[in-house]
Structure formats: C-alpha cells, structure tokens
C-alpha beads as a LAMMPS data file, in Angstrom:
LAMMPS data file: protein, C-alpha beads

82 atoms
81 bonds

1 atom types
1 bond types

-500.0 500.0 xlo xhi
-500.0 500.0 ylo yhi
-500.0 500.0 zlo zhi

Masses

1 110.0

Atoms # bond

1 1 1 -466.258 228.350 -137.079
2 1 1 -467.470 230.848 -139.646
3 1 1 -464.073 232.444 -139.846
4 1 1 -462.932 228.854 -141.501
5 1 1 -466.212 228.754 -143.721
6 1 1 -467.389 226.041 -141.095
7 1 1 -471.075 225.386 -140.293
8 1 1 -471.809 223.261 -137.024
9 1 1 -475.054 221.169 -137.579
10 1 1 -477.124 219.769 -135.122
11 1 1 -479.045 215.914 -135.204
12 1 1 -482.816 216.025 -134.908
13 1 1 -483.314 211.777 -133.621
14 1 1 -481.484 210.788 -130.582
15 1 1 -481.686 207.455 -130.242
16 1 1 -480.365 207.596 -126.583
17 1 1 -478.904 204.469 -127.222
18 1 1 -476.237 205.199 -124.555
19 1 1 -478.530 204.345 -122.030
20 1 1 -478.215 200.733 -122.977
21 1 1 -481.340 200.412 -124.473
22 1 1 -482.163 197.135 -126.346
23 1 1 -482.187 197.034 -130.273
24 1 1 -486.021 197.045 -130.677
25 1 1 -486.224 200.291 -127.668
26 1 1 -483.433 201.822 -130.039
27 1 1 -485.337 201.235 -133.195
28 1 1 -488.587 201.978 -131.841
29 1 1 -487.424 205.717 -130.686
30 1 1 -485.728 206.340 -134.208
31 1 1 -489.293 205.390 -135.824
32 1 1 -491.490 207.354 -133.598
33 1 1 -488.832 210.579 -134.402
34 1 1 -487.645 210.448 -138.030
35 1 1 -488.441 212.418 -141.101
36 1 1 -487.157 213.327 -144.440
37 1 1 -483.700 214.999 -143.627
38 1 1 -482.798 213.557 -140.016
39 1 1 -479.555 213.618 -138.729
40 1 1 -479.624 210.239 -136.496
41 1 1 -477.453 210.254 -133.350
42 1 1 -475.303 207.205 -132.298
43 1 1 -472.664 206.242 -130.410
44 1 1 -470.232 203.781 -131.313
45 1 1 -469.741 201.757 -127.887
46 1 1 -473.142 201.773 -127.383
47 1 1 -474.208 198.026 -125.861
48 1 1 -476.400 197.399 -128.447
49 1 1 -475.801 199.433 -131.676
50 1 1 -474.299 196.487 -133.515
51 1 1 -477.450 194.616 -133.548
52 1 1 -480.176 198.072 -133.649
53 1 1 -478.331 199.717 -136.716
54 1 1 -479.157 196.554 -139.126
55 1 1 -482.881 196.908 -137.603
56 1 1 -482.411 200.519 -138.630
57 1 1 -481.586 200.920 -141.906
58 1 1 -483.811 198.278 -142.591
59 1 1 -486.713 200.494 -141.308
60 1 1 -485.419 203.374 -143.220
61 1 1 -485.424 202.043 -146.255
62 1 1 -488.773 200.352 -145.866
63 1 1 -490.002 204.100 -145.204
64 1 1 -488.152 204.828 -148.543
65 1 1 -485.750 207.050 -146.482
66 1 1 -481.646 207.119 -147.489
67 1 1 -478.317 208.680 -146.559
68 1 1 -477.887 211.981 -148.235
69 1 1 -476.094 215.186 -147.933
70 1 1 -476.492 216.428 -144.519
71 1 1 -475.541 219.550 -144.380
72 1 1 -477.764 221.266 -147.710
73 1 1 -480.656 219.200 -146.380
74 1 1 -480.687 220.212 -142.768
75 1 1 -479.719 224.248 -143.495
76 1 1 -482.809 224.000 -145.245
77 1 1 -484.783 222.799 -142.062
78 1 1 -482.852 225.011 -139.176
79 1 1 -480.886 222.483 -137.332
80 1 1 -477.732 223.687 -137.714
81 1 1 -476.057 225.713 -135.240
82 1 1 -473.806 228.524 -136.703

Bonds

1 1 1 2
2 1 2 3
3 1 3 4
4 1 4 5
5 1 5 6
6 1 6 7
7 1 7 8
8 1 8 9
9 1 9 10
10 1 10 11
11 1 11 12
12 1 12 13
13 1 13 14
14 1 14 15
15 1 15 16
16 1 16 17
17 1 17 18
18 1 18 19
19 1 19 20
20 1 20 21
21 1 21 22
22 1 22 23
23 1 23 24
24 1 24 25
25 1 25 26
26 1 26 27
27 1 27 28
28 1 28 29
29 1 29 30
30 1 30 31
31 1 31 32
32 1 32 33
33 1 33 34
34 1 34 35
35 1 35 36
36 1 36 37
37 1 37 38
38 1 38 39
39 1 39 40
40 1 40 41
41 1 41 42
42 1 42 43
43 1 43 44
44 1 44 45
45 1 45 46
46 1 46 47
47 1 47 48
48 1 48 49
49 1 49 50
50 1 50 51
51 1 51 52
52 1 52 53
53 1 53 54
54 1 54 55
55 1 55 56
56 1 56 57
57 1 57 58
58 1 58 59
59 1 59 60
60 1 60 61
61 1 61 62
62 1 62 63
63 1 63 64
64 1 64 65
65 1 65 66
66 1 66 67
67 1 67 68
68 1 68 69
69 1 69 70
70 1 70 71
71 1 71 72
72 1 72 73
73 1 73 74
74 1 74 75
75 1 75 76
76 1 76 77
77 1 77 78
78 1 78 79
79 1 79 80
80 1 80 81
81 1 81 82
C-alpha cells in the first residue's frame, strides 16, 4: 500500500451490529465507546442499521461530535495500520 502512497486505517467503535443487535443495543455500544476522532464501524445489511444510524447521529451531535476527515484525525491517534 505504501508503494501507491496508500495508508490503511483502522475503526476504533464497533458497533457489532452484525450480530443483529436492536437499535438501542447498537446505539448504546457506540455511546459507551466513542470519542473525538472515531472511526464507527457498520455494515450495510445489518437487521437493524436503518433504524440505529438516525438514533446515532442524533447522539453524536448531541455530544457535539461530527463527520470529519478521517484519515489526518486518526494518524494523529495511531489507528491506522500502514
């Protein structure tokens, strides 16, 4: 990856919503994790990521937490992997 100026970056907050958890289980372990600079994992065709990720972003905002740029934030903090 370094050869083609690639860095591979790793998340910090699993939600582990692949295990089918509910919405409030998936927004509960995203809570108890997060921080300034989290990459948040999440799958897609998880069962119930259409109604946790409204829950979500709701709580991260109350928390006064945003999207930003990944990959200068989390160099800073170690979790990338290259």
């Amino acid at each position: 990856m370094r050869e083609q100026s690639m860095r591979c970056i790793q998340w910090d907050v699993d939600s582990l919503d692949w295990k089918d958890l509910s919405a409030q289980e998936i927004l509960n372990r995203v809570n108890k994790s997060v921080q300034n600079g989290s990459i948040l994992l999440f799958h897609n065709n998880s069962k119930h990521i259409l109604d946790a990720l409204p829950l979500v972003l709701e709580s991260l905002k109350e928390k006064g937490l945003r999207g930003g740029a990944g990959f200068r934030i989390n160099i800073q903090r170690g979790l990338y992997c290259g």
